[in-house]
C-alpha positions in Angstrom: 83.0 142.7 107.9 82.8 138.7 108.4 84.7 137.2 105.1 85.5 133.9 104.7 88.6 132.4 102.7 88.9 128.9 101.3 92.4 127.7 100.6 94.0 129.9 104.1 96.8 127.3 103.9 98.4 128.0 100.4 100.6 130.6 99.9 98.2 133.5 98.9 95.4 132.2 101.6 98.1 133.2 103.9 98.8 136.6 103.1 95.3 137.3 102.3 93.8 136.2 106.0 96.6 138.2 107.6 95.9 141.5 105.7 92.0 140.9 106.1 92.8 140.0 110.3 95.4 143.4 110.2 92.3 145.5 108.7 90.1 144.4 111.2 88.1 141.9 109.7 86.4 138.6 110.8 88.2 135.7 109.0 86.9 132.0 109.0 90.0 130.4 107.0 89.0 126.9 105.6 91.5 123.8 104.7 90.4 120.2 103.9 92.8 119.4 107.2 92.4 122.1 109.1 95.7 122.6 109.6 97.4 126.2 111.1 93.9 126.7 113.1 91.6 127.1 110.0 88.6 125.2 109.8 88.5 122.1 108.4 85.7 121.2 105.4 85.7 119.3 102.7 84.6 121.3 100.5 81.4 119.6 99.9 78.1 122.0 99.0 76.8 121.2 102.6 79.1 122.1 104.3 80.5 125.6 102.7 76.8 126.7 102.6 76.9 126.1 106.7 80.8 127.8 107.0 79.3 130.8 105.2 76.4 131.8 106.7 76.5 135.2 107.9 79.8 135.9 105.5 79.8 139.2 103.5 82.2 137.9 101.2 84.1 134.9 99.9 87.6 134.0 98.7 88.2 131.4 96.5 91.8 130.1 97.1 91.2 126.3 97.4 92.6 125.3 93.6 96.5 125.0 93.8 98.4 125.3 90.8 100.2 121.6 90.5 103.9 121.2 90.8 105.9 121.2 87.1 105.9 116.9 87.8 102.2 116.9 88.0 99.2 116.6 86.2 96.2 118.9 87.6 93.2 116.8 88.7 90.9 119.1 86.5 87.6 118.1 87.5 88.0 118.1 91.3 89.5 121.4 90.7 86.8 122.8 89.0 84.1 121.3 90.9 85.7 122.2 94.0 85.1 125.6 92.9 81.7 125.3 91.4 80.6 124.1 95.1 82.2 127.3 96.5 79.9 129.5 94.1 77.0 127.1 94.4 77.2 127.6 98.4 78.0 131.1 98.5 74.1 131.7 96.9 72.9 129.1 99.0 73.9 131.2 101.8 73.0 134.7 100.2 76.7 135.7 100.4 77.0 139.0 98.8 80.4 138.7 96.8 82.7 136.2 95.8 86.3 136.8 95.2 88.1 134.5 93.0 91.8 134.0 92.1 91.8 133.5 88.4 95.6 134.2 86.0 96.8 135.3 83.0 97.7 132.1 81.7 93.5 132.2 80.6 94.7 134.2 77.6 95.4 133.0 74.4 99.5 133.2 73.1 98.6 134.3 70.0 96.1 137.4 71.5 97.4 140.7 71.0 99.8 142.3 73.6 99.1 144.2 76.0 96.3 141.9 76.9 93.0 143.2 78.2 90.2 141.8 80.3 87.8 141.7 76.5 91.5 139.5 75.0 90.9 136.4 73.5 90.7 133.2 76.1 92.8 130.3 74.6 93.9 128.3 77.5 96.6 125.7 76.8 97.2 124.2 80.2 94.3 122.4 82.2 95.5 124.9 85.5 94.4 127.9 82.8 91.4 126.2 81.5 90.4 125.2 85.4 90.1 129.1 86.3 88.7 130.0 82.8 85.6 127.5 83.3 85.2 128.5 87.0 85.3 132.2 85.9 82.6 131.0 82.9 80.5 129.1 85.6 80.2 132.6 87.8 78.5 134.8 84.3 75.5 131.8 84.7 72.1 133.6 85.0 71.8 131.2 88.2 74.3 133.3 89.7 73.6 137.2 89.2 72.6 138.3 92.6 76.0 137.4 93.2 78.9 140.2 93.0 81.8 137.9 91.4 85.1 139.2 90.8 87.9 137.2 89.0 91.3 138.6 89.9 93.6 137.0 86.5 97.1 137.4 88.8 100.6 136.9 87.2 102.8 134.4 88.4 103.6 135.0 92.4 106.4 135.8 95.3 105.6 134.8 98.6 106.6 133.0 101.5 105.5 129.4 101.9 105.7 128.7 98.2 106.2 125.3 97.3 104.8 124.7 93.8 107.8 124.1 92.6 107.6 127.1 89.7 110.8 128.8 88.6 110.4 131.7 91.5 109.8 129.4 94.2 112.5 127.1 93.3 115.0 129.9 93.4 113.8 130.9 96.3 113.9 127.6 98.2 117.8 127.5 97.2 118.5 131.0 97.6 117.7 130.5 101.3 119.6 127.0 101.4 123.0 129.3 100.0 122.4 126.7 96.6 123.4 127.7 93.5 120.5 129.2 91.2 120.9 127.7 87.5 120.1 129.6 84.5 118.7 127.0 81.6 116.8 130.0 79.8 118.8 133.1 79.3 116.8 135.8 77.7 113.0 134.1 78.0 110.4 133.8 78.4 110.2 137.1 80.6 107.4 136.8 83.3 105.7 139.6 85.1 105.3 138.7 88.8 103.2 140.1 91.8 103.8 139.9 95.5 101.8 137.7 97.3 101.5 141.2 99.9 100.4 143.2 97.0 97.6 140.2 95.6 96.4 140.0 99.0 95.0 144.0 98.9 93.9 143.5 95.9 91.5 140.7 97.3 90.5 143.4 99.9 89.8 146.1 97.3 87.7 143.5 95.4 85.8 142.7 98.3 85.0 146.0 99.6 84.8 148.1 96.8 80.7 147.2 96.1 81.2 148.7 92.2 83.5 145.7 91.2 82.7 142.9 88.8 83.9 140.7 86.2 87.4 139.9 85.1 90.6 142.5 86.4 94.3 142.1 85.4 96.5 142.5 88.7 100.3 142.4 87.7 103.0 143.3 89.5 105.2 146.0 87.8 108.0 144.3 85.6 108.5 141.3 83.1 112.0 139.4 84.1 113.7 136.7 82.1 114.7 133.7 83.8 118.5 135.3 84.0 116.8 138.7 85.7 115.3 136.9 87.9 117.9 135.0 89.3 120.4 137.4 89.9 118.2 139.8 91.7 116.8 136.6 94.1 120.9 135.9 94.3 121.1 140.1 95.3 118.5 140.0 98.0 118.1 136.6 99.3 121.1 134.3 98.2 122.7 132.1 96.6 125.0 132.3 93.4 124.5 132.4 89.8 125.4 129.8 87.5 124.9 129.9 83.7 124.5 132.7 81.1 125.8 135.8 80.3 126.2 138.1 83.0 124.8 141.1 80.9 121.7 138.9 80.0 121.4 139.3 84.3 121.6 142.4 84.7 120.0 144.1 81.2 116.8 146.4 82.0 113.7 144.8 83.3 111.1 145.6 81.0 107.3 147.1 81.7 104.2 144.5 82.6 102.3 146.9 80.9 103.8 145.7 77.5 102.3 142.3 78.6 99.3 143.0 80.5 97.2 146.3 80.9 96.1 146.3 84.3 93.9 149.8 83.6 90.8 148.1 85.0 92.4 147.8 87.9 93.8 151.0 88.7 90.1 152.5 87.8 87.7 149.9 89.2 90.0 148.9 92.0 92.6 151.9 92.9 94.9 148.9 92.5 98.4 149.4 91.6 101.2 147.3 93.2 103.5 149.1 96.3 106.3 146.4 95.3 108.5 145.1 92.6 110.4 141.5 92.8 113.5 143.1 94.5 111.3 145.3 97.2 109.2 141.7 97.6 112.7 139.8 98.1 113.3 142.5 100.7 110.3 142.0 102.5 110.4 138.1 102.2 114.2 138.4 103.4 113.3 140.3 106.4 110.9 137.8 107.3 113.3 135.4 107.0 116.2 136.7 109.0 113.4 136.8 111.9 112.5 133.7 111.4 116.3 132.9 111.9 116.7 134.6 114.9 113.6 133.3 116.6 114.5 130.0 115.9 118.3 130.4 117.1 116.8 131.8 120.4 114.3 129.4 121.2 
């Protein structure tokens, strides 16, 4: 099948053309610079309606989640998106695969949150993907198959968003120290870029899918947790807090999330927690090293 993925350059655009490319599909990846051999657009109705003729599906990766220092430009985010959707029907594209999150819920909805929870965003990033998930339900739209993956916060190589994961990450790899500010909380759930990337397969080829579907990765970790298993399998040393707030139990996603729907509508369920991910990454890394040293 011919799919085509907006955003190939960001973390999750990465993963998701290699696992589409490993499977055997045709990928057109598309960047506003074109950069690592994608296609270059810019995003414009005119010419996403030209890259996707022919597609069978669509991935909508192109709205980054801003650094912690920055504000999210909200309207070229969201129209940005809205031109993907708009040119996918233009060019009778059967589905549309979007990357939506978790942070579209409400705090004060009731745990474990379901795909019918309350919405409350309270960050433009979460009321971006809310609106562009809003914008898909349009009547203008139903001969479209549109499904909203609402991901927890990501691992992956490549990530330089500057969240609390990535930051560890970057100085894990450096040997830096990984500072604990937050000891017990707020405990995160968080999903391997590897294991997002087949759910963005399942979505597109599984022809019953529709609407809104939790994917989560298997366990919540505090801040603590998380740095001491990133200091275990990548690097780095600890510094800050109580050692037993590191290593107390991590605690179920389910108690946050319920990712039912996507076990059942999917046959989603993640292959790796944060320390098999930090494996992964690590191994990737160490030939990265090599490769490097040889050349």
């Amino acid at each position: 099948m011919r799919f085509v993925v907006t955003g190939a350059t960001g973390t999750l655009g990465r993963y998701v053309v290699n696992r589409l490319r490993d499977s055997g599909h045709d990928v057109l990846g598309l960047s506003r610079t074109g950069a690592g051999g994608h296609t270059a657009t810019d995003y414009s109705v005119e010419s996403l309606s030209a890259l996707f003729q022919g597609a069978d599906g669509v991935v909508d990766l192109a709205a980054a989640r801003p650094r912690p220092d920055e504000r999210l430009d909200l309207a070229t985010t969201v129209v940005t998106a809205g031109n993907v959707l708009e040119a996918a029907c233009r060019a009778w594209v059967r589905t549309l695969v979007q990357a939506s999150s978790v942070a579209v819920y409400g705090p004060e909805a009731p745990r474990p949150l379901h795909e019918a929870s309350p919405t409350r965003p309270r960050s433009p990033y979460a009321l971006g993907k809310l609106t562009v998930e809003r914008w898909a339900r349009l009547d203008d739209y139903v001969e479209l198959r549109t499904v909203s993956l609402r991901l927890s916060h990501l691992i992956g190589l490549g990530d330089d968003s500057g969240s609390l994961v990535s930051t560890y990450l970057r100085r894990a790899t450096a040997g830096e120290n990984l500072e604990v500010h937050e000891p017990l909380g707020p405990a995160r759930g968080y999903l391997y870029a590897g294991d997002a990337a087949r759910a963005v397969e399942l979505a597109l080829c599984t022809e019953t899918a529709g609407g809104a579907v939790n994917v989560a990765g298997p366990h919540l970790l505090t801040p603590a947790q998380l740095a001491q298993v990133v200091s275990e399998e990548v690097g780095g040393s600890v510094v800050g807090g109580d050692p037993a707030w590191r290593h107390a139990p991590w605690h179920s996603t389910a108690d946050e999330v319920d990712t039912t729907r996507a076990r059942e509508a999917l046959g989603f369920a993640p292959e790796h927690d944060v320390r098999t991910a930090l494996q992964e990454i690590r191994q990737v890394l160490d030939r990265q090293a090599v490769s490097e040293q040889v050349s």
